[in-house]
N, C-alpha and C positions, 0 to 999 in steps of 0.2 A: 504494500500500500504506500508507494511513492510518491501519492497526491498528497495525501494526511501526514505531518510532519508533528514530532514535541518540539515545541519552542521553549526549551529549559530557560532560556535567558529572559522569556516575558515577562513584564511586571505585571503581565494579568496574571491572576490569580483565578480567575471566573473562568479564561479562555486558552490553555495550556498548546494549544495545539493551531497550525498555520497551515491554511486550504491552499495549495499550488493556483493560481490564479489564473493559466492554460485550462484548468480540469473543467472538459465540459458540461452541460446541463444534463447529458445522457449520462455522461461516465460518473456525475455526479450522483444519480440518484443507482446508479447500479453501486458506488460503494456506500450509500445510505444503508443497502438491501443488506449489501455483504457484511455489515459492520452489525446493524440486526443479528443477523444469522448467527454472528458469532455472539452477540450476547446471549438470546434463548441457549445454542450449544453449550456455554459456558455455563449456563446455569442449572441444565440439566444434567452437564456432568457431575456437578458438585453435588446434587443429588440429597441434601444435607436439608433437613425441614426445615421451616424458612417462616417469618413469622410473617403476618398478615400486610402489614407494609411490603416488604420485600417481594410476596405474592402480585399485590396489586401493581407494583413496580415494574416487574415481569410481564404480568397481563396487558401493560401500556406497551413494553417492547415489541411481545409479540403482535399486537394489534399494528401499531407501527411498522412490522414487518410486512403486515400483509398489505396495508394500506403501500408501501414500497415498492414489492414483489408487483403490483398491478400498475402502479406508476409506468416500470421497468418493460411489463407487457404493453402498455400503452407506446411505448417511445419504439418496439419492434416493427420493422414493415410486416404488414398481410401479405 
């Protein structure tokens, strides 16, 4: 993921990380998809009971994954 950068040296605090400013609208929302995918994967490796926040937390990713994944099918030609 050579678009998404850590910006150790930013004084943000809120925004740690620096978007490549080439990275297109397509290529953008295809690593929104990918970056999803790996949070559900990640979370269901851990596999570890999880309290009701953390649930709901998840529930908003995966949602946002799907909402993503169809983004991603939208931007395909038929």
């Amino acid at each position: 993921m050579d678009n998404v950068i850590s910006d150790s040296q930013s004084s943000h605090a809120t925004n740690p990380f620096v978007v490549n400013e080439e990275l297109s609208f397509e290529d953008a929302w295809v690593r929104v998809a990918e970056l999803l995918q790996c949070a559900v994967a990640t979370s269901q490796v851990l596999g570890e009971p999880v309290a009701a926040p953390q649930r709901a937390v998840m529930h908003l990713v995966e949602m946002a994954k799907i909402v993503a994944d169809r983004a991603v099918e939208c931007l395909q030609p038929t």
